[in-house]
C-alpha positions as a Markdown table, in Angstrom:
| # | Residue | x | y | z |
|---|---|---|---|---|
| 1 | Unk | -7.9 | -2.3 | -1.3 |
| 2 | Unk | -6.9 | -4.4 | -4.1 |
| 3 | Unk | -4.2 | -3.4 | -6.8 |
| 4 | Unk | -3.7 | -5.1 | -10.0 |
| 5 | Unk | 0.1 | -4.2 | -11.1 |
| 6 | Unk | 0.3 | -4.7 | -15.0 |
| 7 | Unk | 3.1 | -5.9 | -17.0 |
| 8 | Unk | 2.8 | -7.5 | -20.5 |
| 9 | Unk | 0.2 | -10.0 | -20.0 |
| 10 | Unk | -0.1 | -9.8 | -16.1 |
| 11 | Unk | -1.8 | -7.7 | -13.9 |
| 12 | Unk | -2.5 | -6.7 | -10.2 |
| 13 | Unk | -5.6 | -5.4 | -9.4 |
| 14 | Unk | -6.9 | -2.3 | -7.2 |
| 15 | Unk | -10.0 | -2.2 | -4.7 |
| 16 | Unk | -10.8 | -0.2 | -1.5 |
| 17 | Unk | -9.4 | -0.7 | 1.7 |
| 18 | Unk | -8.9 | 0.9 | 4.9 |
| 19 | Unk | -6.0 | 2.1 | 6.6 |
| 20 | Unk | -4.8 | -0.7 | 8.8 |
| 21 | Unk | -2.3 | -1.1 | 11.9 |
| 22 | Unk | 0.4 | -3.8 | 10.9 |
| 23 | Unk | 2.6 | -5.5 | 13.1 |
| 24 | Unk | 6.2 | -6.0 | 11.1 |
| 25 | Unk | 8.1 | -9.2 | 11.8 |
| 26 | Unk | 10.8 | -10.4 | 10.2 |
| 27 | Unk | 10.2 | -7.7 | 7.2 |
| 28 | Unk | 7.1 | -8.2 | 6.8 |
| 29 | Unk | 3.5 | -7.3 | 8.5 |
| 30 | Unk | 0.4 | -9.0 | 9.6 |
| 31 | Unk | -2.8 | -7.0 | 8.7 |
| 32 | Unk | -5.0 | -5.6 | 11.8 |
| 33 | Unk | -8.1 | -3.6 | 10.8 |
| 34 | Unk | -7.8 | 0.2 | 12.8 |
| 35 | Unk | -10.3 | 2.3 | 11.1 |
| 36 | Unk | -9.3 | 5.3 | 13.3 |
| 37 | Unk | -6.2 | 5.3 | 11.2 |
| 38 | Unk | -8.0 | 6.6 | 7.6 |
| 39 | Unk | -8.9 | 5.4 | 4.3 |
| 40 | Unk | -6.6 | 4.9 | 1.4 |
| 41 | Unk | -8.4 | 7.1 | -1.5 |
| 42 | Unk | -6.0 | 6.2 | -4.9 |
| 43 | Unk | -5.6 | 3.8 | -5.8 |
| 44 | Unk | -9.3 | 2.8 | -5.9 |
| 45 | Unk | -11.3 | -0.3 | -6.5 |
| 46 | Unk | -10.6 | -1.8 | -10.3 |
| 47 | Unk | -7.4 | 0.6 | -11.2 |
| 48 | Unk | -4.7 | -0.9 | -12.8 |
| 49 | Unk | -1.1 | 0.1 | -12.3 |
| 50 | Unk | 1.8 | -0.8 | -14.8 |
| 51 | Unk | 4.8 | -1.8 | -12.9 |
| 52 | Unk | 7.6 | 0.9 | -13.0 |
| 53 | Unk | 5.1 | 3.7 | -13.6 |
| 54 | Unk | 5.0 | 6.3 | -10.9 |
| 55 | Unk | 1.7 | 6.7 | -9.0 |
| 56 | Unk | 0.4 | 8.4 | -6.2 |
| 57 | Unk | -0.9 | 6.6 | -3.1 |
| 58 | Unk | -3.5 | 9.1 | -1.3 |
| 59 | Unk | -5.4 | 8.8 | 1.6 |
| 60 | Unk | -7.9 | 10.7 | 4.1 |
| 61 | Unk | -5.6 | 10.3 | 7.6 |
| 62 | Unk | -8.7 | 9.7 | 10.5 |
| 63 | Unk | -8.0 | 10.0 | 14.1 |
| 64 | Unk | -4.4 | 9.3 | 13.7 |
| 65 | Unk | -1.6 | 11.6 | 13.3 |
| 66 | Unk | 2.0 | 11.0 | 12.9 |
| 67 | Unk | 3.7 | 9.2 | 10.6 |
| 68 | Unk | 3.1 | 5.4 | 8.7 |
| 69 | Unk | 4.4 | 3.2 | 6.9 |
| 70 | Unk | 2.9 | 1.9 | 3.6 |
| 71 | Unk | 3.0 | -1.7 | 3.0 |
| 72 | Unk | 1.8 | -3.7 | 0.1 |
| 73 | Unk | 0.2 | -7.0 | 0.6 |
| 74 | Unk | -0.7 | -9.9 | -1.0 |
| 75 | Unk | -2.6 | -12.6 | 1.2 |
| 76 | Unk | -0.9 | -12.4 | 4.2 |
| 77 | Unk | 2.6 | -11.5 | 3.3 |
| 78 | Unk | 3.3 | -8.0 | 3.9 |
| 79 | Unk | 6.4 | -6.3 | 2.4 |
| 80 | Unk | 7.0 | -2.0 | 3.1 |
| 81 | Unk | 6.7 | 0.2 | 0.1 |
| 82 | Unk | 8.0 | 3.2 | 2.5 |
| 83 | Unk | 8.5 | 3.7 | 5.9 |
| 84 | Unk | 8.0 | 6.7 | 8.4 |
| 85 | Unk | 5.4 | 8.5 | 5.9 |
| 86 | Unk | 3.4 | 12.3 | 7.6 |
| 87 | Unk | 0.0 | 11.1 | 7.9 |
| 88 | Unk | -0.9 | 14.9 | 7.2 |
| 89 | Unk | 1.2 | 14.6 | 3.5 |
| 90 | Unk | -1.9 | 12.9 | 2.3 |
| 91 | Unk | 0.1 | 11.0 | -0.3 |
| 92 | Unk | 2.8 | 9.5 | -1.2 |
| 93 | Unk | 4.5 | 9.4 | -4.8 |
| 94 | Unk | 5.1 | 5.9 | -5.8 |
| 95 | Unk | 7.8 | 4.0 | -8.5 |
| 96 | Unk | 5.0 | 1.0 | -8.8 |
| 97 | Unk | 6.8 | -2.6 | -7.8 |
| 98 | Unk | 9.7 | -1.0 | -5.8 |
| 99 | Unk | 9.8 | -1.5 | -2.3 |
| 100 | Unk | 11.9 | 0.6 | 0.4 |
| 101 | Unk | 14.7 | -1.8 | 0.3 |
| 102 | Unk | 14.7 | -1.6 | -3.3 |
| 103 | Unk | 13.2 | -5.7 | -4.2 |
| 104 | Unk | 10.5 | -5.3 | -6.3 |
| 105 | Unk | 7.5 | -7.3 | -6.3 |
| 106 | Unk | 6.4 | -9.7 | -9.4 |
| 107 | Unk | 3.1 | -8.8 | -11.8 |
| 108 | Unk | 0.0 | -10.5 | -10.2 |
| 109 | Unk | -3.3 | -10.1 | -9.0 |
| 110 | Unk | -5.1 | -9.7 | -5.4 |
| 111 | Unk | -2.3 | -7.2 | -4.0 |
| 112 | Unk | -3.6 | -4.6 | -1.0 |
| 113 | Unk | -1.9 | -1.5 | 0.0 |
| 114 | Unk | -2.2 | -0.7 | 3.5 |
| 115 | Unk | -1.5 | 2.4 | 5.5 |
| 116 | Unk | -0.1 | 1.9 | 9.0 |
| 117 | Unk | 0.7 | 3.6 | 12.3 |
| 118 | Unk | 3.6 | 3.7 | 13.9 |
């Protein structure tokens, strides 16, 4: 999924993905496809989201149960948005740009949110 993040002029666009299992290193993660994991429902393909708006991440949890972390990608740099997340919450309310460790990420485009077990 894709997620354009807007500020003034810029943006970071939103399209579907699937949950994914991610491998952090280092702080960040390397994508791996695990479609037993769910599908992230909001945001969805073409949504724009201002940065420092809050949002709500939802997904449908598949096989999986647990807890995840959320991690927001762009290429192949992942950085965590919020760790040790219930699968069964469903969602997960969002300040958009700030990550766990409170950084927050610059306005762009071609940014993925991924949901992954633990």
């Amino acid at each position: 999924m894709k997620i354009a993040l807007r500020t003034g002029g810029w943006l970071i666009v939103v399209a579907w993905a699937i949950l994914v299992a991610c491998l952090p290193g280092g702080g960040s993660g390397t994508k791996q496809t695990n479609e037993t994991s769910g599908k992230v429902t909001s945001p969805a393909s073409g949504d724009i989201w201002r940065l420092g708006e809050t949002r709500v991440i939802r997904w449908e949890p598949g096989e999986s149960s647990g807890v995840a972390d959320l991690w927001l990608f762009r290429g192949s740099k992942g950085r965590l948005i919020a760790g040790v997340v219930p699968l069964i919450q469903k969602e997960y309310t969002w300040k958009v740009g700030v990550l766990e460790d409170g950084s927050t990420v610059s306005p762009d485009s071609d940014y993925e949110i991924f949901l992954t077990n633990l």
